[in-house]
Jmol script that loads the backbone (N, CA, C; Angstrom):
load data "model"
ATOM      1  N   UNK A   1      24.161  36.708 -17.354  1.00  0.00           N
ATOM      2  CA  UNK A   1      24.592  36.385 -16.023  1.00  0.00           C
ATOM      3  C   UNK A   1      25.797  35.447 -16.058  1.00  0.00           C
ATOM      4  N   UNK A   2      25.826  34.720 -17.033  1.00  0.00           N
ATOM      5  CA  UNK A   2      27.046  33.651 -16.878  1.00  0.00           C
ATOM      6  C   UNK A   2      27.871  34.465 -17.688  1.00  0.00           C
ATOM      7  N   UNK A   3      28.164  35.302 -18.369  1.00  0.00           N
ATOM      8  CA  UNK A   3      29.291  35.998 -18.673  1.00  0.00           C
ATOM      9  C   UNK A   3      29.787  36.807 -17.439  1.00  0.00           C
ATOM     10  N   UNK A   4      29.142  37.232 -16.434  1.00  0.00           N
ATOM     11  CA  UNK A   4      30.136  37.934 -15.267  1.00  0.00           C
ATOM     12  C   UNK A   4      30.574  36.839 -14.593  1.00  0.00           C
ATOM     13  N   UNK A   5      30.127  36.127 -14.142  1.00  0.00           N
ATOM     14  CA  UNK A   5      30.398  35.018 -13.714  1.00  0.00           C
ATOM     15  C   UNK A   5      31.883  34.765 -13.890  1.00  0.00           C
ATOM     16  N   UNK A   6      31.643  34.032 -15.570  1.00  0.00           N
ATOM     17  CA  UNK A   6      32.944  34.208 -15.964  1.00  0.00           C
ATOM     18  C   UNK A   6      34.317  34.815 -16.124  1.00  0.00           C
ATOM     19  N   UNK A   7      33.788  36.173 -15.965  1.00  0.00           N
ATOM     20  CA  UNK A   7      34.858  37.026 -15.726  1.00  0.00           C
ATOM     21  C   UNK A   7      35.303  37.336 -14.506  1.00  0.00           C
ATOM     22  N   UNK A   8      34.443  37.003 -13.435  1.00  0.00           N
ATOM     23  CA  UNK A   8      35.274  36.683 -12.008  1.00  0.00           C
ATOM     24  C   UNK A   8      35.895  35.830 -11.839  1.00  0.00           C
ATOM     25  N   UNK A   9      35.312  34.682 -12.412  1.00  0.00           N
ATOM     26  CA  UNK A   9      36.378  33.320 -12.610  1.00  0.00           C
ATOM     27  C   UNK A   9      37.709  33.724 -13.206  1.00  0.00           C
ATOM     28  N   UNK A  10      37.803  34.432 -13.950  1.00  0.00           N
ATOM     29  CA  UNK A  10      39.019  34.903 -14.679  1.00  0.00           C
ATOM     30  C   UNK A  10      39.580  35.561 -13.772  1.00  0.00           C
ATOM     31  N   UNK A  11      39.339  36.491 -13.378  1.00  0.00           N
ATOM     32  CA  UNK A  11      39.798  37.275 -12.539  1.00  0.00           C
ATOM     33  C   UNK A  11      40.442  36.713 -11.091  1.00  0.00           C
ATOM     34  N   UNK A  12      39.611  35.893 -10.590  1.00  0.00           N
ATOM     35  CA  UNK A  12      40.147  34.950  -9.539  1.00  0.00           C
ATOM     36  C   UNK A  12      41.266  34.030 -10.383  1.00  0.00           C
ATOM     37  N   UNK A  13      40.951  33.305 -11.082  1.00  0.00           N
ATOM     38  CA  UNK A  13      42.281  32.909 -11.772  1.00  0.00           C
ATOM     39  C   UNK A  13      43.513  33.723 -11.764  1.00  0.00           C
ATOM     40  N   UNK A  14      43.505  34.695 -12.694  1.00  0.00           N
ATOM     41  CA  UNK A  14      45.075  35.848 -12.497  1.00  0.00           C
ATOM     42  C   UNK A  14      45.460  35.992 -11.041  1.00  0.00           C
ATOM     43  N   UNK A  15      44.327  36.548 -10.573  1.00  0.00           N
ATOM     44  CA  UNK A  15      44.953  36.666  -8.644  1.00  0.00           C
ATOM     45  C   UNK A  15      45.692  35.848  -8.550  1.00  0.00           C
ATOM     46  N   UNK A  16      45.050  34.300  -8.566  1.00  0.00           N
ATOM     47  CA  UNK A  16      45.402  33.155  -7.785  1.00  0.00           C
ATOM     48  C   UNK A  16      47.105  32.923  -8.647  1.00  0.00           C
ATOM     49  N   UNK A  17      47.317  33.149  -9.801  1.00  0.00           N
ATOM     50  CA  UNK A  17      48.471  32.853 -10.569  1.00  0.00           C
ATOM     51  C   UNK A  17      49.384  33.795  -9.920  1.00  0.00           C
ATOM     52  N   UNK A  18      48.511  35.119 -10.084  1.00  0.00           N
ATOM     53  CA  UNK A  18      50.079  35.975  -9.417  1.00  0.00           C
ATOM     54  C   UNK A  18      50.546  35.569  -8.003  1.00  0.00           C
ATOM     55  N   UNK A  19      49.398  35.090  -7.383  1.00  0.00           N
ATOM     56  CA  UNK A  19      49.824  34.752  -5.909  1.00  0.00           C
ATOM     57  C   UNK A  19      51.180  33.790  -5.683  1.00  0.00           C
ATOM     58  N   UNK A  20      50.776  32.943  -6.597  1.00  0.00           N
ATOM     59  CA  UNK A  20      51.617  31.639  -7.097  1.00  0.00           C
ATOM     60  C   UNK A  20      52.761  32.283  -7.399  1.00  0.00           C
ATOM     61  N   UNK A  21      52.900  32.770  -8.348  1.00  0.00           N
ATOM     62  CA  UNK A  21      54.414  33.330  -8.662  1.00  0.00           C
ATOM     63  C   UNK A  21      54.962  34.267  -7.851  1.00  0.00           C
ATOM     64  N   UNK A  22      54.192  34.778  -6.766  1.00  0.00           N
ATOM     65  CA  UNK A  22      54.928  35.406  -5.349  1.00  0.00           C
ATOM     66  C   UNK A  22      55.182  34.646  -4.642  1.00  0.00           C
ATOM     67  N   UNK A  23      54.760  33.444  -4.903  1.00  0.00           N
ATOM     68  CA  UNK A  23      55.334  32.421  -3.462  1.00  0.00           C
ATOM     69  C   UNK A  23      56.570  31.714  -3.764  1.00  0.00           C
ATOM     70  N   UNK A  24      56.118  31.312  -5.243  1.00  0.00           N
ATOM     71  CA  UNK A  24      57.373  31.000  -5.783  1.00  0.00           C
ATOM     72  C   UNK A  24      59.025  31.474  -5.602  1.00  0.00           C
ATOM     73  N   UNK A  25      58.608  32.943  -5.925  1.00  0.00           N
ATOM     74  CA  UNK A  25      59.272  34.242  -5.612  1.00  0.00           C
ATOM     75  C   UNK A  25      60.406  34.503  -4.509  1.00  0.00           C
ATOM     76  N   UNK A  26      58.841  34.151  -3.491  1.00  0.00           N
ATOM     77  CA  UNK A  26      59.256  34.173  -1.909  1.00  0.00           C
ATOM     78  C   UNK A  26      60.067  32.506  -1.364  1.00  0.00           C
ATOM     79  N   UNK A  27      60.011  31.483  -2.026  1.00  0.00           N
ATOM     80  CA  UNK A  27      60.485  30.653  -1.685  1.00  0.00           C
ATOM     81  C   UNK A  27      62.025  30.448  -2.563  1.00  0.00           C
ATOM     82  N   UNK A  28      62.295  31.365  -3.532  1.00  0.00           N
ATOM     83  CA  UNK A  28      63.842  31.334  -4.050  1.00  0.00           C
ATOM     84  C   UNK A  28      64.445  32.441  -2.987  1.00  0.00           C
ATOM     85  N   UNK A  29      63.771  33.552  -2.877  1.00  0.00           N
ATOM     86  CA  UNK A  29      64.343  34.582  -2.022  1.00  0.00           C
ATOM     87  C   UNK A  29      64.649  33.560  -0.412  1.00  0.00           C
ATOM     88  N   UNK A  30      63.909  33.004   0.028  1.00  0.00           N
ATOM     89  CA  UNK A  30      63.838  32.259   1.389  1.00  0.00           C
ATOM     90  C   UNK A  30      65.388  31.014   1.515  1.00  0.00           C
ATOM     91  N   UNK A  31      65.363  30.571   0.219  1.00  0.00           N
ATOM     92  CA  UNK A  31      66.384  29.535   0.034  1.00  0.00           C
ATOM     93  C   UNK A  31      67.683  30.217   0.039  1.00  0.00           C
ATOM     94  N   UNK A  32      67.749  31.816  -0.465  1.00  0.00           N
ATOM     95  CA  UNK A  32      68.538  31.990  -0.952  1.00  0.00           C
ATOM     96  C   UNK A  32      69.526  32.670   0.366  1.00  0.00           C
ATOM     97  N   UNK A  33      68.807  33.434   1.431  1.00  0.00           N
ATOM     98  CA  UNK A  33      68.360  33.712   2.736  1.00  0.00           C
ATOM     99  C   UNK A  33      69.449  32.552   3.286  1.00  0.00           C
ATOM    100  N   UNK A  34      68.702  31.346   3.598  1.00  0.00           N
ATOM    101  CA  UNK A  34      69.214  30.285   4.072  1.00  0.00           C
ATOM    102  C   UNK A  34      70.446  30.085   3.329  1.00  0.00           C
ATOM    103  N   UNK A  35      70.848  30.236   2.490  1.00  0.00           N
ATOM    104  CA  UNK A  35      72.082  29.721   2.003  1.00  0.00           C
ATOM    105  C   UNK A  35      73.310  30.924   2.927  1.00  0.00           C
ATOM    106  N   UNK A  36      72.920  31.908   2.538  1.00  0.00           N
ATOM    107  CA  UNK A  36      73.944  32.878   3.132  1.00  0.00           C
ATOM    108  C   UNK A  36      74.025  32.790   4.883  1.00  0.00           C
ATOM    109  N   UNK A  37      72.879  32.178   5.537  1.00  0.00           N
ATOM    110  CA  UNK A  37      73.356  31.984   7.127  1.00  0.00           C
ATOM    111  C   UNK A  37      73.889  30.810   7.402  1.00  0.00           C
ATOM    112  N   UNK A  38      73.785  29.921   6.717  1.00  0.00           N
ATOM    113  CA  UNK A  38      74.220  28.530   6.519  1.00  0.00           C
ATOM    114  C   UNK A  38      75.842  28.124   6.081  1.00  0.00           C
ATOM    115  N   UNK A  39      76.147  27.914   7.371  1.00  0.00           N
ATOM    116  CA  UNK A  39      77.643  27.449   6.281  1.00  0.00           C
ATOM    117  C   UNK A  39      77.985  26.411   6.705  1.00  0.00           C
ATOM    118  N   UNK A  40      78.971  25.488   6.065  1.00  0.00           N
ATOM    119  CA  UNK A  40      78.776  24.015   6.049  1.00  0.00           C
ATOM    120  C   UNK A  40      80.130  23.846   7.134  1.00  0.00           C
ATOM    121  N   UNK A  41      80.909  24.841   7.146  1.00  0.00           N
ATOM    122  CA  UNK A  41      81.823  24.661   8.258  1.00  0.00           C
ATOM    123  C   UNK A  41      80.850  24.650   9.875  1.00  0.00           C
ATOM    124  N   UNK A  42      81.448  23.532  10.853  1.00  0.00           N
ATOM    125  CA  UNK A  42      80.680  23.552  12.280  1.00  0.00           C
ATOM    126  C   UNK A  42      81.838  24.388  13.144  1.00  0.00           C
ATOM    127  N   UNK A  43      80.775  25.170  13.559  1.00  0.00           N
ATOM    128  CA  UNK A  43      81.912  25.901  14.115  1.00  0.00           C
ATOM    129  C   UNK A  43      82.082  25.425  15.998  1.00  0.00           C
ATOM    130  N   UNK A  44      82.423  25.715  16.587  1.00  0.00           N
ATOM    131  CA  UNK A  44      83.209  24.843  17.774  1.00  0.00           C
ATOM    132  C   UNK A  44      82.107  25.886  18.774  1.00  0.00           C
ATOM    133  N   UNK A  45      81.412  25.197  19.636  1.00  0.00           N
ATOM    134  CA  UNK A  45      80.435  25.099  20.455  1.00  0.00           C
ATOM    135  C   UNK A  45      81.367  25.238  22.095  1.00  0.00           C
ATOM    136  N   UNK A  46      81.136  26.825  22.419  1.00  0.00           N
ATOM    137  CA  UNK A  46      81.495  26.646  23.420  1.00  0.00           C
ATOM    138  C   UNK A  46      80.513  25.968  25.124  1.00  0.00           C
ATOM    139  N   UNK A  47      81.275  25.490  25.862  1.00  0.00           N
ATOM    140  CA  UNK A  47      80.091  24.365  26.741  1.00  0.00           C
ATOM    141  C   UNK A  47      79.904  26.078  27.639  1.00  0.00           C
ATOM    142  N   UNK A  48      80.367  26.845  27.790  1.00  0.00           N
ATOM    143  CA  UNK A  48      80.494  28.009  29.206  1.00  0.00           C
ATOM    144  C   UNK A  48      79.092  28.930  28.355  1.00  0.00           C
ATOM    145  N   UNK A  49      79.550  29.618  27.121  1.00  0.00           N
ATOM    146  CA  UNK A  49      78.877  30.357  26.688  1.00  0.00           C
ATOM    147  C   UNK A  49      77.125  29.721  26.255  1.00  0.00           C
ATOM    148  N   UNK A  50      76.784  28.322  26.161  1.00  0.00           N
ATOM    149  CA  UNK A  50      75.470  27.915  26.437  1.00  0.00           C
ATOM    150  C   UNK A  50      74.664  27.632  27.646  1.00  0.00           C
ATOM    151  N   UNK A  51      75.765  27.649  28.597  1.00  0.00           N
ATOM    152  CA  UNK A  51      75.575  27.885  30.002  1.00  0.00           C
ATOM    153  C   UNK A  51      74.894  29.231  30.184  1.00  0.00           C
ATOM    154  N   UNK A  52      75.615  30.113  29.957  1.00  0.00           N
ATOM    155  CA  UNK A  52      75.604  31.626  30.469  1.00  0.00           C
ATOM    156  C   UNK A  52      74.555  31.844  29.173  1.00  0.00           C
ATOM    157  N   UNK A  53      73.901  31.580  28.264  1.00  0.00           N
ATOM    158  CA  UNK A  53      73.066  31.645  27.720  1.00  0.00           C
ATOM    159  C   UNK A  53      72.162  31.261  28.477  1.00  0.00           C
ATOM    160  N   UNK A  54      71.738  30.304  28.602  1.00  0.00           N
ATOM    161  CA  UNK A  54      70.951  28.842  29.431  1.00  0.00           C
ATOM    162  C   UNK A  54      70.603  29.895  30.586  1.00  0.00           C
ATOM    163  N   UNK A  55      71.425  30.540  30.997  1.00  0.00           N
ATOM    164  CA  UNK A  55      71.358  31.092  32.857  1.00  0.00           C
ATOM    165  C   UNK A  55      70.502  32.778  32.262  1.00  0.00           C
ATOM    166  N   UNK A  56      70.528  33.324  31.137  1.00  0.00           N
ATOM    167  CA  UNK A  56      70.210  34.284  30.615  1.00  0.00           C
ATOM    168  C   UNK A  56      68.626  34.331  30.589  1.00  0.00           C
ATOM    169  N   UNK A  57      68.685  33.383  29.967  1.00  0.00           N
ATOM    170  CA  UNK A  57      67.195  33.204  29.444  1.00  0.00           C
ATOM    171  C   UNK A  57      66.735  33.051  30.904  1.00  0.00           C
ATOM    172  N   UNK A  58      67.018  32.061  31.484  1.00  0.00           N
ATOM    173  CA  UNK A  58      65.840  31.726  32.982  1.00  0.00           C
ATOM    174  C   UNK A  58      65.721  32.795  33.681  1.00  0.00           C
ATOM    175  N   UNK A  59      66.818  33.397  33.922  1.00  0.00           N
ATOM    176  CA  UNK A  59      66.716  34.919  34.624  1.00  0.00           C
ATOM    177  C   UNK A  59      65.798  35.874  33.827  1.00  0.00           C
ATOM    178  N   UNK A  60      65.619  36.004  32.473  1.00  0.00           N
ATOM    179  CA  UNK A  60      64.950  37.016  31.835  1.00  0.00           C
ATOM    180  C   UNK A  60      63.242  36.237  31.937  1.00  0.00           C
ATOM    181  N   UNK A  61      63.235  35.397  31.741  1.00  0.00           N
ATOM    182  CA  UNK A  61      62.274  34.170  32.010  1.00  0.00           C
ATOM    183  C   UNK A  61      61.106  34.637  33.422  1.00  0.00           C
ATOM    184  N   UNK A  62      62.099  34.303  34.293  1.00  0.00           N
ATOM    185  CA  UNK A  62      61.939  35.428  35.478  1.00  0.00           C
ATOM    186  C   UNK A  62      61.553  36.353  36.400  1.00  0.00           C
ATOM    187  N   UNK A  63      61.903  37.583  35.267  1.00  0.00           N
ATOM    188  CA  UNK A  63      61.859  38.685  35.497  1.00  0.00           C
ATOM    189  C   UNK A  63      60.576  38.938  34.455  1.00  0.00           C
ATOM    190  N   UNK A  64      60.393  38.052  33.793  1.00  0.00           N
ATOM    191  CA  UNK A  64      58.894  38.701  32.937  1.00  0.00           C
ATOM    192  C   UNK A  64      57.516  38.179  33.348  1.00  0.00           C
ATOM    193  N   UNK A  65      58.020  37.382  34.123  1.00  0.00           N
ATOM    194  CA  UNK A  65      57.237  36.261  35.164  1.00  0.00           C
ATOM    195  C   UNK A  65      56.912  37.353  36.306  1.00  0.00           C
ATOM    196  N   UNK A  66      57.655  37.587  37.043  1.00  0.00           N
ATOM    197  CA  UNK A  66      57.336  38.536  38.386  1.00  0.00           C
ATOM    198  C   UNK A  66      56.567  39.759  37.743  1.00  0.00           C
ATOM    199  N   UNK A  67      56.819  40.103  36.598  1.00  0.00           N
ATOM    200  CA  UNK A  67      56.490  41.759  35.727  1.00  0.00           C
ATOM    201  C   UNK A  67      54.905  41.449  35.797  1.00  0.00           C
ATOM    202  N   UNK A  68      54.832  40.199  35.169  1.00  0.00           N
ATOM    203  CA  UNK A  68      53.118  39.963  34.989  1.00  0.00           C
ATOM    204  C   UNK A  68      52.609  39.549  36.002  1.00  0.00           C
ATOM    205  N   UNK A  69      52.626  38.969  36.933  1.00  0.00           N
ATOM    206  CA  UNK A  69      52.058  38.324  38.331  1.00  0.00           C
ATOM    207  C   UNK A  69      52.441  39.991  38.934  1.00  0.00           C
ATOM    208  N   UNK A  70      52.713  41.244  38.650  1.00  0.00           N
ATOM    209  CA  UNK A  70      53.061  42.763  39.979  1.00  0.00           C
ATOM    210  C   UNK A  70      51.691  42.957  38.933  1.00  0.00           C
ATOM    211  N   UNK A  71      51.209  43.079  37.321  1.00  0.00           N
ATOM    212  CA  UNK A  71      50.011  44.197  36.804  1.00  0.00           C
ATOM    213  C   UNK A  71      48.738  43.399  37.791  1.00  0.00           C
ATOM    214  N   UNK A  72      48.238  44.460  38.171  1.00  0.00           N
ATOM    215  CA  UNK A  72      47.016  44.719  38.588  1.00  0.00           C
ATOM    216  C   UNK A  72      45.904  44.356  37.771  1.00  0.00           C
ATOM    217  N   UNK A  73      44.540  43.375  38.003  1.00  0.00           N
ATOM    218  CA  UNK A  73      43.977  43.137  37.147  1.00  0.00           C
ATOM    219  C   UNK A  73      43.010  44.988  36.930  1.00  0.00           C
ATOM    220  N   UNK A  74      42.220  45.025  35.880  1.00  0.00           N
ATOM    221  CA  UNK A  74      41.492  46.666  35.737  1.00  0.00           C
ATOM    222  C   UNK A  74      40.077  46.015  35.176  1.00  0.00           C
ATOM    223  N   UNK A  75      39.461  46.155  35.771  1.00  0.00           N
ATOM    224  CA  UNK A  75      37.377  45.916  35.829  1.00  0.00           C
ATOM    225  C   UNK A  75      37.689  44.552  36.732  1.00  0.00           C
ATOM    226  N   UNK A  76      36.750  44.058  36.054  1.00  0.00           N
ATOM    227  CA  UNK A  76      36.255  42.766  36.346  1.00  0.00           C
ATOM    228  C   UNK A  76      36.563  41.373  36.001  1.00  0.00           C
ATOM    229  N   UNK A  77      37.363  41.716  35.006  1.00  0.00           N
ATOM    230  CA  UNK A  77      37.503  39.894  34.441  1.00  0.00           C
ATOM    231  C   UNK A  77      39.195  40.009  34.844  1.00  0.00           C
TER     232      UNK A  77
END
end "model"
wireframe off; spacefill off
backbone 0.3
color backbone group
């Protein structure tokens, strides 16, 4: 009985290692991600176009607001 034991222990071990070296994996791929959207130049912030963003969103905001307050509830709850 303590030899299967053991060999699930093992077995959970490798899992748990490979898991590890996928995260690892996934956290050079993630950095690497970030490096390419990232650039150290700031680029010039227009004040109109965060406006008309700003005015985008509340309107879409909105309109998904009125969408859910028109569905009809269906049974009972």
């Amino acid at each position: 009985m303590k030899k299967k034991n053991k060999v699930c222990y093992n077995t959970l071990v490798k899992q748990l290692e490979n898991m590890d070296t996928q995260i690892c994996q996934l956290k050079e791929q993630i950095k690497q991600l970030k490096s390419c959207f990232i650039t150290n130049e700031q680029e010039e912030v227009c004040m109109d176009e965060i406006e008309a963003d700003r005015a985008a969103m509340e309107a879409i905001g909105e309109i998904c607001l009125d969408a859910l307050l028109d569905i009809e509830s269906k049974g009972d709850a």
